[in-house]
N, C-alpha and C positions, 0 to 999 in steps of 0.2 A: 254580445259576449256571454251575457250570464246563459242566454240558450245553449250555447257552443260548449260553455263548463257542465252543464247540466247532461248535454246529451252526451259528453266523454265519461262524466262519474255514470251514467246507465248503462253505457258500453263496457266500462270497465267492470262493475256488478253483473253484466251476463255474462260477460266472460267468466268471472268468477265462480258464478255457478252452473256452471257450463263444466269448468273442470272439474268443481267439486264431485258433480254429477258423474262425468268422467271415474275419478277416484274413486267413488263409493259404486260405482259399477263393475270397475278390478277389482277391488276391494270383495263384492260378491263373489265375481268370479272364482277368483281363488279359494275363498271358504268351500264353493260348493263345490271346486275340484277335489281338494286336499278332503272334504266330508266324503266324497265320491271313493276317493284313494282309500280313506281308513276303512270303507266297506267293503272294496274290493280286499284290501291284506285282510282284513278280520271273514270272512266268506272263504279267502284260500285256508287261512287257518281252520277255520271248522273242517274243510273237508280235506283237510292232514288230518286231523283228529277222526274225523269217523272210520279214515281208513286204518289208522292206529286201533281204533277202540275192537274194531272186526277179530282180535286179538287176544284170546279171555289168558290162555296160559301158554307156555311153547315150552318142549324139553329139545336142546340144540345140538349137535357134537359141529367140534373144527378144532382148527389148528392156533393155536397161542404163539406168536414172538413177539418176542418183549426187546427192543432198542435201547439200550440205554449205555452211554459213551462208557461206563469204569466199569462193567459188568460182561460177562460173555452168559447168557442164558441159553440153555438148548431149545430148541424149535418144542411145546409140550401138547400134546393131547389131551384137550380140555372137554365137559360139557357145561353147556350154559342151560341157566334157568330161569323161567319168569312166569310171574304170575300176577293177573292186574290184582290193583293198578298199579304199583311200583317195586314187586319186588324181583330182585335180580340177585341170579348166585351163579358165579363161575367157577368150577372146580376144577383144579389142576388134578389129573390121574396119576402123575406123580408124587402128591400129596405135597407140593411146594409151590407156593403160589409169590410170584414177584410182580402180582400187579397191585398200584397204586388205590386207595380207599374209594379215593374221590373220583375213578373212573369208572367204577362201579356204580358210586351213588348219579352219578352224572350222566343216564341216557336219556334221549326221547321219549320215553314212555312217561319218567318222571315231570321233564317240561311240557308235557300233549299232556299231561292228566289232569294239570292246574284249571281249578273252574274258573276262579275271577282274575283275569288277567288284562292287560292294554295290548291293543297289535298295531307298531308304528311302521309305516310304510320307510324304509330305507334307500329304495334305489333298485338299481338293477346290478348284473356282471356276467361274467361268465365261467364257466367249471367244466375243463376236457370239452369247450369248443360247445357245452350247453349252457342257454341261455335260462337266467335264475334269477329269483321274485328273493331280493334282500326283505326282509322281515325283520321287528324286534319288540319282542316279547317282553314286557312288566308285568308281574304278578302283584296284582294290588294287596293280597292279604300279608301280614306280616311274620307270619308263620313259617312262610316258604323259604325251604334256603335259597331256592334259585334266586340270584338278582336282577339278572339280566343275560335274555339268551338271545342271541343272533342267528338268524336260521335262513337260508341260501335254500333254496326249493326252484326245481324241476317242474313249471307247471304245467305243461303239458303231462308229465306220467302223475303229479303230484307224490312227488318225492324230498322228500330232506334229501341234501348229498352232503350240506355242511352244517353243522353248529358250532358257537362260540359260546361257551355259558359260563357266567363267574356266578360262585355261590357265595355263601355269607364263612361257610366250614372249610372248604375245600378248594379254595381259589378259582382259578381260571382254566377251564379243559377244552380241549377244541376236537371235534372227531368228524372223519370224513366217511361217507358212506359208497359201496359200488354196491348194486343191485342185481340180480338175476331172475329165478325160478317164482322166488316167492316177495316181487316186488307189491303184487296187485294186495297185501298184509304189510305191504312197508318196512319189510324184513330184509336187511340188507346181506348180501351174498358175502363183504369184507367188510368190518368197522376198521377204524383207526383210529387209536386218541392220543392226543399228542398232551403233552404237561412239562410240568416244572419238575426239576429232580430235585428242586429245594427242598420239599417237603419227602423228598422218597426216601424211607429208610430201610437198613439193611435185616433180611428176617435171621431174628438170633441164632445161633447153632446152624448157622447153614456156611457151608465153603464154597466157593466158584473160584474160577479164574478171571483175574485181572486187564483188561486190553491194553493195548499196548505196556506191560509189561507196569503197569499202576501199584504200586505200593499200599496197602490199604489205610495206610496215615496217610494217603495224598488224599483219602477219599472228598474230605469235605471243600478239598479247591474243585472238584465239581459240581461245588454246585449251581444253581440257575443256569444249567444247562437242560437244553430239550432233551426230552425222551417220547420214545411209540410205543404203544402197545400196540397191534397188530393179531387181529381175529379172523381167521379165514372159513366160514362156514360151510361143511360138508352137506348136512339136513337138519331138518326143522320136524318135529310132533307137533304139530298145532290143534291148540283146543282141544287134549284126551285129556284134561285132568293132569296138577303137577302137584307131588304130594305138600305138606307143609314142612314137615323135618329136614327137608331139603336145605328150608333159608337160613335151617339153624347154623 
């Protein structure tokens, strides 16, 4: 009998480390996938990034509409301007500009320009039937307004088509990208940025017309509604030089 106890407590002890063994060999497994994953996300991100960086200034022209439900805005003839590593100015040639702060401060040059940052592998999806590397962006320094940006990338062209980025000033912007002439610069041919119209306020001394016939004391029951800004680009000057007085 005591043989028979003895050899069921040895059988039961290899099994045990049999599975442990087991365990601690998924257990690796998984580490060196997910270590595998974050070099692949952090590897697509550089080379977003270097195709961004290809980019020193650009002077832009295109077309401005601006969505927003209490407002009727005319279609405006804008130029856009940039110059690394973050600055950007859009001017309405109208001299009336109805676009939001924070969609301004809020493009990819600004999220692609952070040095120290975390790349967590997200998943996958799809965007117009293309297949895309979900991404999400922490920036470790504390400095940075961005908090957290979610970036949808084309990796076959390595292209952004989507970001979601909340900041610490400016809340939450999402913009969607279409590409043409001057994608192999990562310059996308339509932006779109979608927002909060909580925080959108109305420019002083300005008049428009009201949609559907809005009262302008109704204004504030609009709010936390979505609104677009909608950029359509005609061309791009890349890398001649953009002056400084520009971003004043």
């Amino acid at each position: 009998m005591d043989n028979v106890y003895h050899l069921h407590i040895l059988k039961n002890k290899t099994h045990k480390i049999r599975s442990m063994k087991l365990l601690v060999t998924a257990i690796l497994f998984c580490c060196i996938h997910l270590v595998k994953a974050q070099g692949d996300v952090t590897e697509l991100v550089r080379k977003i990034k270097s195709k961004y960086e290809k980019v020193m200034d650009y002077e832009a022209s295109g077309k401005l509409k601006t969505n927003v439900l209490f407002i009727k805005v005319p279609i405006a003839n804008v130029k856009i301007y940039y110059k690394k590593p973050n600055k950007l100015k859009i001017k309405n040639e109208s001299g009336v500009s109805f676009i939001p702060k924070g969609t301004i401060n809020v493009n990819m040059n600004n999220v692609l320009s952070m040095e120290n940052y975390q790349v967590l592998d997200a998943g996958s999806d799809m965007i117009d039937g293309i297949p895309v590397k979900i991404v999400k962006i922490l920036p470790e320094e504390d400095t940075e307004d961005v908090v957290l940006s979610t970036l949808y990338i084309d990796t076959k062209n390595l292209l952004v088509l989507k970001s979601k980025t909340t900041t610490k000033e400016n809340g939450t912007y999402e913009i969607s990208m279409q590409y043409g002439e001057y994608a192999d610069f990562g310059l996308p041919k339509k932006i779109t940025f979608s927002f909060n119209t909580k925080g959108y306020k109305l420019p002083k001394g300005i008049t428009f017309d009201y949609d559907n016939g809005m009262a302008k004391e109704n204004f504030d029951k609009t709010k936390d509604k979505k609104g677009k800004v909608e950029i359509t680009y005609s061309s791009y000057t890349i890398n001649k030089g953009v002056r400084e007085d520009v971003f004043k």
